[in-house]
C-alpha positions in Angstrom: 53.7 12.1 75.4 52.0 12.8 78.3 49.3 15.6 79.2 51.6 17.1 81.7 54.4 17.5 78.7 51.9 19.0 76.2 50.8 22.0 78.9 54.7 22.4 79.7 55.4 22.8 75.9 52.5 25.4 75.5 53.3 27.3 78.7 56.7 27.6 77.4 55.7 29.5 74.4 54.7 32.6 77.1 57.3 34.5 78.3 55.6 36.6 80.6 55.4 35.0 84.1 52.0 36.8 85.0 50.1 35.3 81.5 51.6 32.0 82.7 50.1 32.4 85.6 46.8 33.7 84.7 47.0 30.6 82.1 47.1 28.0 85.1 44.8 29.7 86.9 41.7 29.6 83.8 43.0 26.4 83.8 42.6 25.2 87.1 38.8 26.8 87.1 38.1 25.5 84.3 34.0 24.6 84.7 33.4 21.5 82.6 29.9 20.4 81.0 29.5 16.8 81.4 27.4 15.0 79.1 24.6 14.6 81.8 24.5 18.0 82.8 23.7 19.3 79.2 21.5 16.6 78.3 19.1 17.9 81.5 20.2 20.9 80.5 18.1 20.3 76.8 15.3 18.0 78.7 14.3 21.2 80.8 14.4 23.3 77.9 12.1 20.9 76.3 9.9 20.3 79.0 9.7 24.2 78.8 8.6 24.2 75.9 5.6 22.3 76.3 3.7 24.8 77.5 1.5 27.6 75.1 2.4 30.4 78.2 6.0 30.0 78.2 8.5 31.4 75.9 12.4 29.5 75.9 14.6 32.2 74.3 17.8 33.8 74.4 19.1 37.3 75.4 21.4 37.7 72.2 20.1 36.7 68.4 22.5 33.8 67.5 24.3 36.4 65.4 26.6 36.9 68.4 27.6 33.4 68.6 27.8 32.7 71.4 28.6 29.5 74.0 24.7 29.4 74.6 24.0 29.2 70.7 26.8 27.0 70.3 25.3 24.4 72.9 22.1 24.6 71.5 23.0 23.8 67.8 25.3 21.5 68.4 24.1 19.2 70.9 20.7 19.5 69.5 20.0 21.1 66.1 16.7 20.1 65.9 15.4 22.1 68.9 17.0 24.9 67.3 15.6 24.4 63.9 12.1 23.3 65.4 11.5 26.2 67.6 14.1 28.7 65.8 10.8 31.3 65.3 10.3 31.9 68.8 13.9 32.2 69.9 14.0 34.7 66.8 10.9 36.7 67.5 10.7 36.8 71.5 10.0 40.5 71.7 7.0 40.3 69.0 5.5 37.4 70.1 6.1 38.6 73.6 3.8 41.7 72.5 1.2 40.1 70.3 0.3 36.9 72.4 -0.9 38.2 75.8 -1.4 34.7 77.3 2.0 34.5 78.0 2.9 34.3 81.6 6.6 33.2 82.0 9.7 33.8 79.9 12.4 31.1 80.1 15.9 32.8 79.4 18.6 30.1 77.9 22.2 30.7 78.7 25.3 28.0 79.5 26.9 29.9 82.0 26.1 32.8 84.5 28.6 33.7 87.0 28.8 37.0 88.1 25.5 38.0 86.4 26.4 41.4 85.1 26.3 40.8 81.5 22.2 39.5 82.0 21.6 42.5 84.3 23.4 44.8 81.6 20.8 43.1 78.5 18.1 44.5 80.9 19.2 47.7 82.1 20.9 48.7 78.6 18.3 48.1 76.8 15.2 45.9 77.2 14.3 47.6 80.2 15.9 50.7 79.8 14.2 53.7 80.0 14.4 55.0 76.9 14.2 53.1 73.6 17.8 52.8 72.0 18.9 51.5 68.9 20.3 47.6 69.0 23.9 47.8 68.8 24.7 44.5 70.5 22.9 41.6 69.0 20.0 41.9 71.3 16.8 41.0 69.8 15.2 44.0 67.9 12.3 45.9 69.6 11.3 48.6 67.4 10.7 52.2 69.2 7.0 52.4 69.0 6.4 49.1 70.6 9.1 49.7 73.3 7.0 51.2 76.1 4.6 48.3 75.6 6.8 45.1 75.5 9.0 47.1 78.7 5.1 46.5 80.5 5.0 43.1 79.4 8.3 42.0 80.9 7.8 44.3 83.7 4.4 42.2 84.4 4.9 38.4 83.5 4.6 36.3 86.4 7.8 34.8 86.2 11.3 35.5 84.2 13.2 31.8 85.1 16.9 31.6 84.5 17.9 28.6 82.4 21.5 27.5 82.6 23.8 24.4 82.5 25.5 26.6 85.5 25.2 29.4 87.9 26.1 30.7 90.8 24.4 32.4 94.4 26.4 35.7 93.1 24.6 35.9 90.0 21.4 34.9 91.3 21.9 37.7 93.9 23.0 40.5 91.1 20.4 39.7 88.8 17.5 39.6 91.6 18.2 43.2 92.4 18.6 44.7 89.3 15.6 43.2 87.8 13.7 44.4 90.8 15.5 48.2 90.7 14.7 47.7 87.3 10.8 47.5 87.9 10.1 43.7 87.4 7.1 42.7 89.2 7.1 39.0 89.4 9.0 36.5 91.0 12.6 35.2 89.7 13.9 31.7 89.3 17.3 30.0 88.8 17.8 26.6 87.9 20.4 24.3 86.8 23.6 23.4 88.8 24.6 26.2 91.5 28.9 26.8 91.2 31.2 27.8 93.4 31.8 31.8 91.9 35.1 31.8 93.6 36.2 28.4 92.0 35.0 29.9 88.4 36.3 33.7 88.8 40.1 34.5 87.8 42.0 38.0 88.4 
């Protein structure tokens, strides 16, 4: 059987014209890791690492389980397991170790850049201290104010992904900055069409 015959089989299971469509259209978009680009993917992360003034995190625990988590445990469990303190404690180390300068944040994919801006604005930069409600890591209410000044201060917040795109880039720049962030903003992985990866 042929891939062609499988898809027909499992688009005939919809009967709704519009989800078929919207089906072939996720499909179509569909971004896909190769090997190579995850494995630079995990060198960069590594060579992150490296450095004492440099934290390599997440914006969610791995509690939400997400594709980010999922990439990092399965395609390397060890630099999970290895450096699984930091990516756990980012906020408290963040506060207690004042030699930090940059803060690497790890994620697969970032295409329209409003759920990063959101982490930011909703709460790690918010203005107010709120409780965690969405896996985000936990800053307790009477350090808030000063681990807000030490984001708002590092020299550098880098964006870490096997993808992105300019429109994310773009979204996240001027949040970060309405947002108070004082230091410069970097992207890197492989940039993406947005239009080839958004669907309607």
């Amino acid at each position: 059987n042929s891939l062609e015959e499988h898809l027909y089989k499992w688009l005939s299971l919809f009967k709704c014209k519009l989800e078929i469509n919207a089906l072939l259209y996720v499909l179509a978009n569909h971004q896909y890791f190769y090997p190579s680009d995850i494995s630079n993917f995990i060198s960069k992360i590594e060579e992150f690492q490296k450095n004492s003034n440099v934290i390599v995190t997440t914006l969610k625990e791995a509690g939400d389980n997400n594709g980010t988590h999922r990439l990092l445990t399965l395609r390397n469990s060890d630099l999970w397991r290895n450096k699984g303190s930091e990516f756990k404690n980012f906020p408290k180390r963040l506060i207690t170790d004042k030699s930090v300068e940059k803060v690497v944040f790890l994620s697969d994919n970032i295409l329209s850049g409003t759920q990063t801006s959101k982490s930011f604005a909703e709460y790690y930069l918010r203005e107010s201290h709120v409780n965690n409600s969405k896996d985000y890591f936990e800053v307790l209410k009477t350090n808030f104010d000063e681990f807000k000044n030490r984001i708002k201060t590092l020299d550098e917040i880098i964006f870490l992904s096997v993808k992105y795109t300019r429109e994310s880039k773009q979204t996240i720049r001027e949040d970060l900055l309405r947002l108070g962030f004082k230091g410069k903003i970097s992207f890197e992985g492989i940039e993406v069409s947005f239009e080839k990866c958004k669907y309607e």
